[in-house]
Backbone bond lengths (Angstrom), bond angles and torsions (degrees), N, CA, C in turn:
res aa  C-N    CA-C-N  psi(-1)  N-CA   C-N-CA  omega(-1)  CA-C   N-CA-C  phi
1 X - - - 1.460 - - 1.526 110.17 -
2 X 1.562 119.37 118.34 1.594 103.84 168.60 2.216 101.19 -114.09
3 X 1.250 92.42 152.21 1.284 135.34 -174.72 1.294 125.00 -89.45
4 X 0.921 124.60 113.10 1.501 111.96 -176.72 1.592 93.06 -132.11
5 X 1.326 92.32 144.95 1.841 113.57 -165.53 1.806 106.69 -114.66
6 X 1.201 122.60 109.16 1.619 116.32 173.41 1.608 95.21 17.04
7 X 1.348 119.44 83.66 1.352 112.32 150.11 1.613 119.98 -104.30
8 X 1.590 105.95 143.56 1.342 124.22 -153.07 1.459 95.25 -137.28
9 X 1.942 102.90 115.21 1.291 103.16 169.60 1.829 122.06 -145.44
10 X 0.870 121.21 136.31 1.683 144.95 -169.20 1.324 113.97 -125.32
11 X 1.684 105.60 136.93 1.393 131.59 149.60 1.089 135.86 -76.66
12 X 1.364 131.09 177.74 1.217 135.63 165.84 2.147 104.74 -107.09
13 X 1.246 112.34 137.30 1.862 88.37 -165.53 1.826 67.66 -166.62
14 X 1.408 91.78 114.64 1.845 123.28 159.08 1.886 86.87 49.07
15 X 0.999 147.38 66.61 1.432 167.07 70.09 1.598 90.98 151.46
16 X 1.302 118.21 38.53 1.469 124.35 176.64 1.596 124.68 -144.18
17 X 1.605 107.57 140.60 2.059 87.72 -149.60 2.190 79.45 -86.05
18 X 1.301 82.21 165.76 1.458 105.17 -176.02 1.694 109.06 -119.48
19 X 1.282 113.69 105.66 1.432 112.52 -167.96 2.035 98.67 -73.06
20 X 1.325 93.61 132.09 2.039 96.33 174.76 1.268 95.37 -123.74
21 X 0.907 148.75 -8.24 1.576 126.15 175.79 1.484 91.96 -146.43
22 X 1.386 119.51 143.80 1.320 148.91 -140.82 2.286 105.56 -136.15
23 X 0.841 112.10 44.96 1.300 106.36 156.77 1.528 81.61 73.53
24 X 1.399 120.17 73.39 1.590 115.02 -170.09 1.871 95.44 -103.95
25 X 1.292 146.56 123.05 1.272 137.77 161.40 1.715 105.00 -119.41
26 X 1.603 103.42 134.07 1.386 101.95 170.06 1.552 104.10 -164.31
27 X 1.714 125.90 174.40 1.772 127.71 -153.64 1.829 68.84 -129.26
28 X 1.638 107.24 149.40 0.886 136.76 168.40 1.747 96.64 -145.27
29 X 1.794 124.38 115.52 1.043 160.71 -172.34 1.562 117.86 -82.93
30 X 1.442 106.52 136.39 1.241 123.28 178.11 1.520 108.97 -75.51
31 X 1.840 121.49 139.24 1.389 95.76 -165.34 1.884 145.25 88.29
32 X 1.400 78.77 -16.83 1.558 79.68 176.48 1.749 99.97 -151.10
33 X 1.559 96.56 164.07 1.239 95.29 -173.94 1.837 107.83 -98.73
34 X 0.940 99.00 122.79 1.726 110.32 -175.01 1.737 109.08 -98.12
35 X 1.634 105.88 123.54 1.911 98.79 176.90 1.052 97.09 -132.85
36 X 1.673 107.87 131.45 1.302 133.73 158.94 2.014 91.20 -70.55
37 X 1.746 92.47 152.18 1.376 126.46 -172.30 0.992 103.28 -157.70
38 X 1.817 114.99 168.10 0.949 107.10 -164.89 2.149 105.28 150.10
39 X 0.920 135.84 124.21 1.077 123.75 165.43 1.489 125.27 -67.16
40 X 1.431 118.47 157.12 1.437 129.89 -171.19 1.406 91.99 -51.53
41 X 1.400 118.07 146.36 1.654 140.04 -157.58 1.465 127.93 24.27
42 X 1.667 90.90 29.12 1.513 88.62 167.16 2.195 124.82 -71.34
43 X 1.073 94.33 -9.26 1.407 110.62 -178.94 1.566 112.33 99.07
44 X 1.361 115.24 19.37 1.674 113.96 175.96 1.123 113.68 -79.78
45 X 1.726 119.85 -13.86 1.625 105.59 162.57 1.584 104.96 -70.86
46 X 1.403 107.73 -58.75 1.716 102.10 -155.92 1.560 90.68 -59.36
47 X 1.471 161.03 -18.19 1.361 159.22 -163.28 1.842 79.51 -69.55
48 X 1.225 109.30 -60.83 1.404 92.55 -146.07 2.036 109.60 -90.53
49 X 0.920 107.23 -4.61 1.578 128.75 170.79 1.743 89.75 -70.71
50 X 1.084 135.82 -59.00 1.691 127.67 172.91 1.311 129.96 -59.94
51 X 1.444 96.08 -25.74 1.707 108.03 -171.69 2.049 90.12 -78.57
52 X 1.504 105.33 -42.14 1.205 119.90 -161.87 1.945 115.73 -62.33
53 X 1.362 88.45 -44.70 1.737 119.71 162.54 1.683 97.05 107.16
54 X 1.238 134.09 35.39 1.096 145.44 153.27 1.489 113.59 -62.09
55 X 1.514 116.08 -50.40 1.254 113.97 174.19 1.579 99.57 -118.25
56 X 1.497 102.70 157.12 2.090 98.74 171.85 1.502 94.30 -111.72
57 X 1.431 104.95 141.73 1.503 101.13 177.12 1.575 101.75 -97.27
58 X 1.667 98.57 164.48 1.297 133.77 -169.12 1.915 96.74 -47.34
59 X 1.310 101.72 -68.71 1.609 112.21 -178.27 1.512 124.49 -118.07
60 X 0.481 137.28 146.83 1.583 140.26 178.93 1.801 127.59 92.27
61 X 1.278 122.69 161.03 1.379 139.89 173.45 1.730 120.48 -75.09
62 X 1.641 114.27 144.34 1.104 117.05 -173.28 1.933 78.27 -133.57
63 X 1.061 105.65 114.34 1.410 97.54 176.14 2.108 101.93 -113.96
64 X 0.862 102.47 135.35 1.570 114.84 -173.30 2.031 97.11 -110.59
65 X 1.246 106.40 100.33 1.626 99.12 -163.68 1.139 113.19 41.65
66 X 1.238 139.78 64.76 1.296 117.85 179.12 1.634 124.00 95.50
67 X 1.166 107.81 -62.72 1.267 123.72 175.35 1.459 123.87 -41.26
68 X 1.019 160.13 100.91 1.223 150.87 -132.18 1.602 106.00 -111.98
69 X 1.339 146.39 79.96 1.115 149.01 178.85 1.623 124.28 -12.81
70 X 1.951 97.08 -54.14 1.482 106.17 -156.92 1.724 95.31 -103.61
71 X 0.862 112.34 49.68 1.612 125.66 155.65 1.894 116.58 -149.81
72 X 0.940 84.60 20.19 1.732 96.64 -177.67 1.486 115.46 -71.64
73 X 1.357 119.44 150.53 1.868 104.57 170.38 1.242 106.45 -78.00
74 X 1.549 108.08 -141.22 1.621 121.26 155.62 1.275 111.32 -88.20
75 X 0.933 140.25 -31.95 1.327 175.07 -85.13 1.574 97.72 -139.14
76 X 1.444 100.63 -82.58 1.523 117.78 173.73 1.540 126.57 -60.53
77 X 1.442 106.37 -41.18 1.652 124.02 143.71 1.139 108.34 -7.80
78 X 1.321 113.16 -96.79 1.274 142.00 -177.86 1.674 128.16 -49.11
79 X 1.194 123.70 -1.73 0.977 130.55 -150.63 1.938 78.92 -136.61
80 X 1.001 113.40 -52.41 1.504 126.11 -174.91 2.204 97.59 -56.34
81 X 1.555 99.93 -51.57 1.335 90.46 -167.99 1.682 114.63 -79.25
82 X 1.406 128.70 -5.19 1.263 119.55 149.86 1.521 135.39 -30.85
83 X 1.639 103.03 -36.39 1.732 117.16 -166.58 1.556 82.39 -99.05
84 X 1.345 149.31 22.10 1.114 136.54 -152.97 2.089 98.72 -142.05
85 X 1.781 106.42 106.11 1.550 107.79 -173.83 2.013 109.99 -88.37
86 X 0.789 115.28 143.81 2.248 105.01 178.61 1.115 71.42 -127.82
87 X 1.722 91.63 133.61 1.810 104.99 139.82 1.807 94.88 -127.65
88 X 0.773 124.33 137.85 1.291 156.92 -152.66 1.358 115.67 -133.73
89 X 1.490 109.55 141.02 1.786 119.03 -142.66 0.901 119.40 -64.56
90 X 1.968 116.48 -27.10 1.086 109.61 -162.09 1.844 96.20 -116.80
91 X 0.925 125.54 18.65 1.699 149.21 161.01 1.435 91.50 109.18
92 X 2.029 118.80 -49.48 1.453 99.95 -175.03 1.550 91.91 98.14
93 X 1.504 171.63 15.08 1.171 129.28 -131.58 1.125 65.31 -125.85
94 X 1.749 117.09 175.58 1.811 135.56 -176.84 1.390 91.37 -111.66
95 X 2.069 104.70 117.22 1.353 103.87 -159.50 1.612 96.32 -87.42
96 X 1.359 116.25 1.63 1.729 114.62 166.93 1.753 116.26 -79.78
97 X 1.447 106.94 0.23 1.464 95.12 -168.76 2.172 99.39 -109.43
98 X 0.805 112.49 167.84 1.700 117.46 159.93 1.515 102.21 -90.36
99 X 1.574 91.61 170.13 1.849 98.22 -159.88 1.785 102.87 -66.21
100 X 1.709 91.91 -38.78 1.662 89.75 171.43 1.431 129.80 -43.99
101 X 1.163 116.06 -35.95 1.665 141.58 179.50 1.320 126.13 -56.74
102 X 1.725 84.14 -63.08 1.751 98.14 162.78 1.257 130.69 -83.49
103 X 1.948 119.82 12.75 0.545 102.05 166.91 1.945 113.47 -125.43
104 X 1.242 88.37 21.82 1.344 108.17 163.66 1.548 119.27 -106.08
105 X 0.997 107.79 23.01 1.547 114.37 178.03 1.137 122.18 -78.85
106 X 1.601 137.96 -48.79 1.045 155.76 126.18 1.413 126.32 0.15
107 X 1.302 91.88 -65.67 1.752 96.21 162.61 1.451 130.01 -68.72
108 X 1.163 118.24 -50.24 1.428 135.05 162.51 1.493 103.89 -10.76
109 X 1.762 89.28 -71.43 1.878 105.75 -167.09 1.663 94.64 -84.43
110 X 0.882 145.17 -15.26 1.321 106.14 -177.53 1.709 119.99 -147.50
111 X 1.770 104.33 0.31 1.350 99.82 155.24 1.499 144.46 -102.29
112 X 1.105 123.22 15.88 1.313 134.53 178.42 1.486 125.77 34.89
113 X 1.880 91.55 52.55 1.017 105.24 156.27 1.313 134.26 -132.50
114 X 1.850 106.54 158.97 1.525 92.57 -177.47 1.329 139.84 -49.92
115 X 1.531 121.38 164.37 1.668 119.61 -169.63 1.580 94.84 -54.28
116 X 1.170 120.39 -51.27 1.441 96.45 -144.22 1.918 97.83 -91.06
117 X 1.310 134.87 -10.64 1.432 128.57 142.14 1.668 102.16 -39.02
118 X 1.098 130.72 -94.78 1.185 145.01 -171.89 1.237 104.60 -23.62
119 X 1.751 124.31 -54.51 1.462 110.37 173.30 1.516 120.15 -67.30
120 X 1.552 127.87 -17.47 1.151 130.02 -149.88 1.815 79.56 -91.54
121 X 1.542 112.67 -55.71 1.951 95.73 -168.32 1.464 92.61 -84.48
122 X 1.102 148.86 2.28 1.690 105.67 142.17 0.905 129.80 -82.21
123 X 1.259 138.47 -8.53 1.488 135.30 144.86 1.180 127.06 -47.28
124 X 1.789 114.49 -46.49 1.366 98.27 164.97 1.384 135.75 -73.05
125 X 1.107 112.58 4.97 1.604 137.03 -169.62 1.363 100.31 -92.87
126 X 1.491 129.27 -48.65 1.429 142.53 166.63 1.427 105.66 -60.11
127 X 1.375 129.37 -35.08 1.830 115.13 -170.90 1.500 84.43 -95.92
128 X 1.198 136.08 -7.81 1.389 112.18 -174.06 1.499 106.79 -92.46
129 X 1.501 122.87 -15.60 1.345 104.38 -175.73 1.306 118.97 -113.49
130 X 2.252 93.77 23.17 1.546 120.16 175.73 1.821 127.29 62.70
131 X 1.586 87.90 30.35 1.276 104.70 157.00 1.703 135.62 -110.92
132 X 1.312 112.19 29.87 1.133 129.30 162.54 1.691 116.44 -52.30
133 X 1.646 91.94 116.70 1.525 105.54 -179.91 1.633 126.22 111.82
134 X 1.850 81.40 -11.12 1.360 101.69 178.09 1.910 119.49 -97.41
135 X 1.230 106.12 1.79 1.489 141.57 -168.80 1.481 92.23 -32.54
136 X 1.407 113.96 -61.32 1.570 120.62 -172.57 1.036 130.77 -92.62
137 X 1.504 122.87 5.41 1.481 122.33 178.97 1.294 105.88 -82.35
138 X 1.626 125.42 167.91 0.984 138.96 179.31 1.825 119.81 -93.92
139 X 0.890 132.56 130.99 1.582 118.11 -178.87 1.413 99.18 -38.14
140 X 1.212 158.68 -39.84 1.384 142.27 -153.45 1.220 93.61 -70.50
141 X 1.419 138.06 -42.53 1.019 139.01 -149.77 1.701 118.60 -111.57
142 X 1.595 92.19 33.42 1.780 102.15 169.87 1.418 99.77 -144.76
143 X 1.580 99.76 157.13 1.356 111.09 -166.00 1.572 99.93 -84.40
144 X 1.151 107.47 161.57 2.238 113.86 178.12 1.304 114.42 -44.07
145 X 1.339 115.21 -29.14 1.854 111.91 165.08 1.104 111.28 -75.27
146 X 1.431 134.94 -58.30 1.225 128.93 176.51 1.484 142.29 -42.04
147 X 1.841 87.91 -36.58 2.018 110.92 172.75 1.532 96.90 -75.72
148 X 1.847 130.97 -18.06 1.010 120.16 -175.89 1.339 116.98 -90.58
149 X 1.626 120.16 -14.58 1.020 109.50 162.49 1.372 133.90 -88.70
150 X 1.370 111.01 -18.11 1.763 129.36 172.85 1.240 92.97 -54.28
151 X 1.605 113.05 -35.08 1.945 98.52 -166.80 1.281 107.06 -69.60
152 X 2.184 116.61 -49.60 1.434 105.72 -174.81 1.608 109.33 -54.67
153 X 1.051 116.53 -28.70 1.537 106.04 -155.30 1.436 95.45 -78.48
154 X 1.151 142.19 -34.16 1.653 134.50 166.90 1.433 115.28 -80.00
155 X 1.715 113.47 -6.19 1.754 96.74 159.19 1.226 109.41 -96.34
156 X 1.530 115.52 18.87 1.861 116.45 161.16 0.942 125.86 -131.26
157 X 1.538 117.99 34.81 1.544 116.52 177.33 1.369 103.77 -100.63
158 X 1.023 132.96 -5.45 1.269 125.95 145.44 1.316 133.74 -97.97
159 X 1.713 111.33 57.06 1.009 106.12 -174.73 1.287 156.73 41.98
160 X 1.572 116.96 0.30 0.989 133.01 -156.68 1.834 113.69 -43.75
161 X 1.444 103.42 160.01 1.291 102.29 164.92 1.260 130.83 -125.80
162 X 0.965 114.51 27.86 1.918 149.97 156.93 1.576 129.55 -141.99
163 X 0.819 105.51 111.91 1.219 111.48 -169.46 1.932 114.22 -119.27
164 X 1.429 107.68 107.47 1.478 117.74 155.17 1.439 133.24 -84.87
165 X 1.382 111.13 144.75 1.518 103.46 -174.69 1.370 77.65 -147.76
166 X 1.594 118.49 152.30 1.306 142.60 -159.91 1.838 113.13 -126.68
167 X 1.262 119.67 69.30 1.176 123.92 -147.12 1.381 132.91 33.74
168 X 1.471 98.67 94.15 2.079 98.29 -152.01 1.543 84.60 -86.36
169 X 1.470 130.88 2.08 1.880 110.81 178.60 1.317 105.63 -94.11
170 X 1.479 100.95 -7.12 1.831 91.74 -175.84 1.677 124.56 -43.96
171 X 1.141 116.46 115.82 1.754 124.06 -176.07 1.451 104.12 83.74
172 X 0.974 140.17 21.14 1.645 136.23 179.08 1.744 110.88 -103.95
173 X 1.278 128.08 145.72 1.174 103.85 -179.89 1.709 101.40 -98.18
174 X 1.319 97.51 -171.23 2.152 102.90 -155.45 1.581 102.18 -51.46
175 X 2.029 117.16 -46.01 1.190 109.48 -173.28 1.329 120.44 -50.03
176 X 1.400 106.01 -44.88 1.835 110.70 179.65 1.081 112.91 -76.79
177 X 1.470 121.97 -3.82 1.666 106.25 -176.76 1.585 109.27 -91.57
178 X 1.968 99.11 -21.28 1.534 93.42 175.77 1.561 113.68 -73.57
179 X 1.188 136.55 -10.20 1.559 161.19 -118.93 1.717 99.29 -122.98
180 X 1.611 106.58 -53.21 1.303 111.56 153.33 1.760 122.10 -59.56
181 X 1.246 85.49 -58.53 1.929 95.52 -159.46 1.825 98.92 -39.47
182 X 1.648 112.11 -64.40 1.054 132.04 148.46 1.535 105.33 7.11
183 X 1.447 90.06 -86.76 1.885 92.67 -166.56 1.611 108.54 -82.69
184 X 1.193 114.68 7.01 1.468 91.83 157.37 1.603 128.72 -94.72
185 X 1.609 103.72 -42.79 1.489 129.18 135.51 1.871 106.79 5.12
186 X 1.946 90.56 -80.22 1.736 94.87 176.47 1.345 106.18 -52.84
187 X 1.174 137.11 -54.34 1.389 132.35 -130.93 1.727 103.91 -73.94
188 X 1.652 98.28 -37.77 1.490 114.57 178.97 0.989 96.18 -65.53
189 X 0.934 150.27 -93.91 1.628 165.16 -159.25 1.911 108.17 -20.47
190 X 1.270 81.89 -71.78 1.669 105.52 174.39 1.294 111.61 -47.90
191 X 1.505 131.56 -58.73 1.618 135.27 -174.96 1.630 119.34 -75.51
192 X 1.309 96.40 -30.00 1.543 120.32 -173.78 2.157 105.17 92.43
193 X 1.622 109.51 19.64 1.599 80.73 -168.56 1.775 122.30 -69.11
194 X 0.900 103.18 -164.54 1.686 120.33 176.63 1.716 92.28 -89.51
195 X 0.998 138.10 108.06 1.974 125.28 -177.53 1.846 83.44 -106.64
196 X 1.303 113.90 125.99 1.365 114.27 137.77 1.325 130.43 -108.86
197 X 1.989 128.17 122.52 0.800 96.95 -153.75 1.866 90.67 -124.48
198 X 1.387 109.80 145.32 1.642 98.93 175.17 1.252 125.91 -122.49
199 X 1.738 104.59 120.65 1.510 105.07 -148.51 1.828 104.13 -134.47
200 X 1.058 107.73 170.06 1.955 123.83 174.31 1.133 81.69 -101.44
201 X 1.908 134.12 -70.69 1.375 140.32 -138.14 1.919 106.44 -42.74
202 X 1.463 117.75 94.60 1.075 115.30 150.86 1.893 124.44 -33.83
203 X 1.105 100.61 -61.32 1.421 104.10 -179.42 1.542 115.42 -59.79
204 X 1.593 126.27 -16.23 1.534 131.64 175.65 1.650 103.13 -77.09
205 X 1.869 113.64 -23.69 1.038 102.48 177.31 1.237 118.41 -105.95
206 X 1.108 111.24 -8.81 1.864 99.15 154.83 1.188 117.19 -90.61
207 X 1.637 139.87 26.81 1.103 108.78 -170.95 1.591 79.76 -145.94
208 X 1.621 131.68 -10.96 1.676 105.31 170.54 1.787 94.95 -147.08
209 X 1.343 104.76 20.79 1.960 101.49 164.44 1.343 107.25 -53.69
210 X 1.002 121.75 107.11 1.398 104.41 149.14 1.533 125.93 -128.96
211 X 1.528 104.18 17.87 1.548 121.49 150.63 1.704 106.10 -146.31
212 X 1.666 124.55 124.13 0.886 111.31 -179.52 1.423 111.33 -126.92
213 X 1.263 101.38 145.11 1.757 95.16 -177.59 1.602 93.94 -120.84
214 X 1.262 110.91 142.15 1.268 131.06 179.74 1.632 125.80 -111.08
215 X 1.203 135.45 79.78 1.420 130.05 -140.51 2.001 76.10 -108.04
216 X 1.574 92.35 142.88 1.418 108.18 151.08 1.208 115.35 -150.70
217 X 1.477 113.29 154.68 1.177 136.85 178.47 2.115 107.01 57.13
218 X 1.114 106.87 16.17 1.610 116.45 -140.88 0.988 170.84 68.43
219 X 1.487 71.55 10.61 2.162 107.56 163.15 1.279 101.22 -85.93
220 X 1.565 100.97 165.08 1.162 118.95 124.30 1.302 140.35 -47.40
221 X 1.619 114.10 102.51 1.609 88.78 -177.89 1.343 116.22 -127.77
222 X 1.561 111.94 36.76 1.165 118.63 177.91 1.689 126.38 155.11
223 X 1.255 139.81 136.37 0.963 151.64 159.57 1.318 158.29 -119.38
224 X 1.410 124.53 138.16 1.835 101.80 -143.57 0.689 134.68 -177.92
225 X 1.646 152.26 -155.29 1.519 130.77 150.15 1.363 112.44 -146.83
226 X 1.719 117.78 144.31 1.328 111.32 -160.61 1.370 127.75 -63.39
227 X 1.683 109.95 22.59 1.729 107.77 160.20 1.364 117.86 -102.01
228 X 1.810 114.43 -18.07 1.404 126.64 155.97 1.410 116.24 -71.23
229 X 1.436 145.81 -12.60 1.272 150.09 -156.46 1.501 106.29 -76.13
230 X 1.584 115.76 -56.52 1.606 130.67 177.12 1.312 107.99 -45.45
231 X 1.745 123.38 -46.25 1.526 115.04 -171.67 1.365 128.48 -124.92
232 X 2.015 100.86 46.71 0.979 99.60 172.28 1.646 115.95 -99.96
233 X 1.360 115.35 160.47 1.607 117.49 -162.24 1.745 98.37 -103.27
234 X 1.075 111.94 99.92 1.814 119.80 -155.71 1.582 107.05 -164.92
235 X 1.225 129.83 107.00 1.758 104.52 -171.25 1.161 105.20 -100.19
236 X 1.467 124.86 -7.22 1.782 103.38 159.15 1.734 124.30 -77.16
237 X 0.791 102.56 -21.05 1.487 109.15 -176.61 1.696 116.88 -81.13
238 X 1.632 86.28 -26.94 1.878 98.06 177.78 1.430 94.33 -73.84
239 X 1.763 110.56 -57.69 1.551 102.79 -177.69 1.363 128.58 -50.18
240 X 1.563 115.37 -22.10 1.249 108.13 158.73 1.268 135.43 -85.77
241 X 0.948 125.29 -23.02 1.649 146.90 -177.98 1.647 98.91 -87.46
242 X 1.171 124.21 -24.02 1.746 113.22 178.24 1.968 118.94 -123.23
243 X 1.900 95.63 19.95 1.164 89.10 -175.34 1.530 106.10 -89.59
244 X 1.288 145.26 46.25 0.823 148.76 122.65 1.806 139.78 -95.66
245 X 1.668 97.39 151.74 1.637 75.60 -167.61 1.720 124.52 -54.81
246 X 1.594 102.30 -28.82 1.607 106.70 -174.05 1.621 101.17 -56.88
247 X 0.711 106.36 -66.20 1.577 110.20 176.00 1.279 124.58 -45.61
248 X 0.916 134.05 -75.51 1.493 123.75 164.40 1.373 115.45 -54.59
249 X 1.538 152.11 17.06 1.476 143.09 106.90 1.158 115.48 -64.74
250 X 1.582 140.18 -15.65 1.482 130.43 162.38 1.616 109.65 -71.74
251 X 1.342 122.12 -22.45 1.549 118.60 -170.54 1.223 104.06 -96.92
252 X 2.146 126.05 -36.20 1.519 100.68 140.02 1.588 150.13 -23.18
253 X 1.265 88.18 -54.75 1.764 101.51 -179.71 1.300 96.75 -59.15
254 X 1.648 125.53 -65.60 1.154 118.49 -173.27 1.663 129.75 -42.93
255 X 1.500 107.15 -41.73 1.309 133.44 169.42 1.329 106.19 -36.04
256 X 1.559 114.02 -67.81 1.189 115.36 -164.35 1.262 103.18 -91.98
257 X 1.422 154.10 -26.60 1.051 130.97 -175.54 1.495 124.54 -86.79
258 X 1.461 112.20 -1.28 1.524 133.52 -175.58 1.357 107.58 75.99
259 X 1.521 125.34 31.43 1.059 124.75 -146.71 1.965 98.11 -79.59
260 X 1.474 126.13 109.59 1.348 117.62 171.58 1.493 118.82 -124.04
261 X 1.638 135.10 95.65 1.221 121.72 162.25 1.511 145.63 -42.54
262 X 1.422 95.74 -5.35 1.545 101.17 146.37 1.221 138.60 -45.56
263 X 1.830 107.11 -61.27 1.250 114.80 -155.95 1.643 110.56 -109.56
């Protein structure tokens, strides 16, 4: 479980600091997949660049079980980001290595284990995210689902027990994005990690929210799960959640049919 405590964070912008996150506190859960949302410059990147320890914020706690991030050494850092998986937007993969390669990279540097351990769990890391056979190709030579799964499967060969991914549908079309969501969905579920995931994809949040944090303007502006999302009474969050046409004909239907999973 990581924690985040009133975190408060600012720039410096044309010789004046610029407050971006606003006394933000919220629980991201073991076991389930949790997505930050949020419109473009709402501050859900820099939210998760602090949580991540990329940036330290101005005020407040990032507690990782307990563990408190923003009092850490280098030392502790480092030792902290081992239990810690990135998949990253644009996959990231090293287009000189094969998927086996890149996805033994991880281990190489930081588990101290032998070659042929190291080859044996990236392999299972590769059949688990059902790319078996694909061991030797090069990223040039896989399609955007495929480079997206080489990525999960090397942001879990070390086992991690948190796991971020940074809009993993970015450039995928809907079939592969459900194809991902899907297998990350499993992966959380199955291991028990902490998944944070930060996304636009409406459809990622109706189809694997099951903790959502909604930051605007650099608030908090909401928290939830995508069967509470449709009927909450909030107009930034509606405006974001219904600025598409699919969506705003699902909140018709709802409209008119009184449709409430509440009651």
């Amino acid at each position: 479980m990581i924690e985040v405590q009133n975190i408060k964070k600012s720039f410096e912008e044309d010789g004046h600091r610029r407050e971006v996150l606003h006394g933000i506190s919220a629980t991201f859960y073991d076991g389930k997949t949790n997505l930050i949302i949020g419109q473009s410059g709402s501050g859900k990147t820099v939210l998760v660049k602090n949580i991540v320890g990329l940036f330290k914020p101005d005020e407040g706690h990032v507690l990782y079980d307990g563990r408190d991030i923003t009092v850490m050494d280098t030392r502790q850092l480092k030792e902290l980001r081992k239990e810690i998986g990135m998949l990253f937007q644009g996959s990231a993969l090293f287009d000189s290595e094969t998927v086996l390669g890149n996805v033994m990279f991880p281990l190489m540097m930081f588990s101290g284990m032998s070659d042929e351990e190291q080859r044996e769990r990236a392999q299972f890391c590769i059949d688990r995210v059902n790319l078996t056979g694909s061991e030797a190709k090069y990223p040039s030579e896989l399609s955007g689902g495929m480079q997206k799964r080489a990525a999960i499967a090397r942001a879990i060969a070390l086992n991690p027990k948190y796991l971020f991914c940074d809009e993993p549908n970015s450039g995928l079309d809907p079939k592969t994005s459900i194809v991902i969501d899907e297998l990350l969905s499993d992966i959380t579920h199955e291991y028990g990690i902490t998944t944070i995931i930060n996304t636009h994809d409406m459809n990622s949040v109706m189809g694997i929210g099951e903790n959502i944090v909604f930051v605007n303007k650099g608030h908090l502006g909401w928290v939830g799960t995508k069967d509470e999302i449709y009927d909450v009474d909030n107009d930034d969050l509606n405006n974001f959640v219904y600025a598409t046409d699919l969506f705003r004909d699902v909140r018709k239907y709802r409209l008119v049919h009184g449709y409430n999973p509440g009651k």
